[in-house]
C-alpha positions in Angstrom: 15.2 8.8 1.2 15.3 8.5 -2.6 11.7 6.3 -3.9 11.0 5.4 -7.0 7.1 5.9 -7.5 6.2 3.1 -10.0 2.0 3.2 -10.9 0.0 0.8 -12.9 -2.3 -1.5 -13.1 -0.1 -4.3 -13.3 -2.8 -6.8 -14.7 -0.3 -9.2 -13.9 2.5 -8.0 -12.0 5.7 -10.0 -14.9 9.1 -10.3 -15.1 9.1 -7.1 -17.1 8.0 -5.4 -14.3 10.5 -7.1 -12.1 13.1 -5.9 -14.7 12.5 -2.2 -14.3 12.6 -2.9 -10.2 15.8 -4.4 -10.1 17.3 -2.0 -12.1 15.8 1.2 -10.1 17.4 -0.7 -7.1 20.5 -1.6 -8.2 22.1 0.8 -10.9 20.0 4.1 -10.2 20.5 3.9 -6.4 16.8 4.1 -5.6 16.7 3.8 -1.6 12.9 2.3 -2.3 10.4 1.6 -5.4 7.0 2.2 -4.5 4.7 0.1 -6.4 1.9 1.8 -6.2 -1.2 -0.4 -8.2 -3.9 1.9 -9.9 -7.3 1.0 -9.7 -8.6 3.1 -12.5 -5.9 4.8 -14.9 -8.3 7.8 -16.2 -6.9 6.6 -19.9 -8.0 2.8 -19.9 -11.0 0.8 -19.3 -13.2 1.8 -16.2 -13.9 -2.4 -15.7 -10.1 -2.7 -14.4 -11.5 -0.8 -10.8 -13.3 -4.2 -10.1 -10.3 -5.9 -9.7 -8.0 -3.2 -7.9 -7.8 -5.4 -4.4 -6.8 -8.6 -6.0 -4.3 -7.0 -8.0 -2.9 -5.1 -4.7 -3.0 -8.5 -3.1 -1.4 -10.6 -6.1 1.3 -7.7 -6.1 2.3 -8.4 -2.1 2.2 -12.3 -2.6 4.8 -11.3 -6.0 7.1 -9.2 -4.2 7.2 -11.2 -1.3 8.9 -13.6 -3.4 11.6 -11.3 -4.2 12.8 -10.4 -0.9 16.1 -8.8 -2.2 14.4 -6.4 -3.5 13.7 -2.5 -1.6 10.0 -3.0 -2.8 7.3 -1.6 -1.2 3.5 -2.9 -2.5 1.8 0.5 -2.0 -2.0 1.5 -1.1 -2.0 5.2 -1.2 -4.2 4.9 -4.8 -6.7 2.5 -3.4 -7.1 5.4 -0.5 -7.5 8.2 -3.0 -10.9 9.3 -4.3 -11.2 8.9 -7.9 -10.3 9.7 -10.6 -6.8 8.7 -10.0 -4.7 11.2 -11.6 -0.9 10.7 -11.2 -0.5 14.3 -9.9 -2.7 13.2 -6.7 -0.9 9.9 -5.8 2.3 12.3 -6.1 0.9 15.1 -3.9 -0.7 12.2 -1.3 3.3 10.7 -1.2 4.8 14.0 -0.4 1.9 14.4 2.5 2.7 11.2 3.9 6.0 11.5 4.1 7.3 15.0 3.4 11.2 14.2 4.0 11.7 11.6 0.4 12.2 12.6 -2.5 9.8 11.2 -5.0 10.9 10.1 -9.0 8.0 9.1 -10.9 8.9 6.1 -13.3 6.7 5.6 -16.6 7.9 4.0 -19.8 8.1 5.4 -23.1 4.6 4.6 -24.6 3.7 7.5 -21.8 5.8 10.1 -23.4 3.7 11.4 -26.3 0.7 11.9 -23.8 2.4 13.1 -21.0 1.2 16.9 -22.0 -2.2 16.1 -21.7 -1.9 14.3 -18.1 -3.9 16.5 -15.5 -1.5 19.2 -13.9 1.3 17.6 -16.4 3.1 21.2 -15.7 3.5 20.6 -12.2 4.5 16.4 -12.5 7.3 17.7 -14.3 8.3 20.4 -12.7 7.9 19.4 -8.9 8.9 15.6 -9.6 11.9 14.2 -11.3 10.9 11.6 -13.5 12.4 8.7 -15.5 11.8 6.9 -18.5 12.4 3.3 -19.5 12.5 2.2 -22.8 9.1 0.3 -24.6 9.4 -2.0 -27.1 8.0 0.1 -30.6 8.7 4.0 -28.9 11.9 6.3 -29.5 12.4 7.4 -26.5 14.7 9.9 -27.5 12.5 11.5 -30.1 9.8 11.7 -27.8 11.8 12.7 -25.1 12.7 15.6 -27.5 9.7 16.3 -28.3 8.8 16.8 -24.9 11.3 19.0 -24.2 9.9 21.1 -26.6 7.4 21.2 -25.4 8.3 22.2 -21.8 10.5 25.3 -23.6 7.5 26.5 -25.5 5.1 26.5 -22.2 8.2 27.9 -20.0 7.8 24.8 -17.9 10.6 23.2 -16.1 11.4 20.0 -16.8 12.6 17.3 -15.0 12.6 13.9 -16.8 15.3 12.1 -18.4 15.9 8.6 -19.6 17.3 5.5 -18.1 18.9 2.3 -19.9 16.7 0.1 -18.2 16.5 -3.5 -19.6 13.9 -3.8 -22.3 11.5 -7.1 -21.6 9.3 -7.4 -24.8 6.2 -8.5 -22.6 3.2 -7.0 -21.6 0.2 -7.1 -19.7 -2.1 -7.2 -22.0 -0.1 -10.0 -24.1 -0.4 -12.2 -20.8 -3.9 -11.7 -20.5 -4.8 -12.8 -24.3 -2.5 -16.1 -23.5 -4.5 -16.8 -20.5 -7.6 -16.6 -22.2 -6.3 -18.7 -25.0 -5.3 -21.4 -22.5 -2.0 -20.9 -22.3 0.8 -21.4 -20.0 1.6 -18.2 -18.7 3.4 -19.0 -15.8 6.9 -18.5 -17.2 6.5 -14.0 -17.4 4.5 -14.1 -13.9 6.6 -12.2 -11.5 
């Protein structure tokens, strides 16, 4: 089978999210998206590990809702010693379940730091990957750049972009509304 590996920390799962599902399952002919929910992204703020259960949880209770949908709520990160680097969760996948094919999925704001990602040379040369547009980042320039990149290192390169649906939400916006008070039901997944 073909899976989509989609990571984060979804911090709430929203109808962005729910976007970029739908359209790995519908146009790209994804036999499966793997939501896998990162306890601790290496990048961000250690405090989010606290709440890695709930958001597993909250994730299952979202996706249940959206039973057309060939989404599967994965643990494998919450099972994974940290530091959760994406090149584990990918080698953990492929040990589980050696006959998929796995296609990491990261927007565009991951681009430009993509290099720097521990074993970054092997993610994109053992992985496909695709890229989904972010409100504010050229994909294409930074896919370029990337490139680049890989040609200057001698490292294949497997990544390319995808017209998915651009939902000008985020996380982070959801969270400030909530703390403000505000009705945030209406992006919640």
């Amino acid at each position: 089978m073909n899976i989509a590996v989609y990571p984060g920390s979804f911090d709430p799962l929203h109808i962005g999210h729910l976007a970029i599902m739908e359209y790995l399952t519908r146009e790209q002919a994804f036999d499966w998206v793997y939501l896998v929910i990162s306890p601790q992204n290496p990048f961000k703020d250690p405090s989010k590990a606290a709440n890695a259960l709930k958001r597993y949880e909250d994730a299952i209770a979202a996706v249940k809702r959206h039973p057309d949908l060939h989404v599967w709520v994965d643990d494998v990160e919450l099972n994974i010693p940290p530091p959760n680097y994406t090149i584990k969760t990918l080698d953990a996948l492929k040990t589980r379940e050696p006959d998929n094919e796995f296609t990491l999925v990261m927007g565009a704001d991951n681009l430009a730091g993509l290099p720097h990602w521990r074993c970054s040379r092997r993610i994109l040369s053992d992985f496909d990957v695709v890229v989904y547009p972010r409100e504010g980042f050229d994909s294409t320039a930074l896919l370029e750049e990337l490139h680049a990149h890989c040609r200057q290192k001698h490292i294949g390169c497997h990544i390319r972009l995808i017209d998915a649906p651009l939902v000008n939400i985020s996380s982070t916006s959801i969270r400030k509304a909530a703390a403000k008070g505000e009705d945030i039901s209406k992006w919640l997944m």
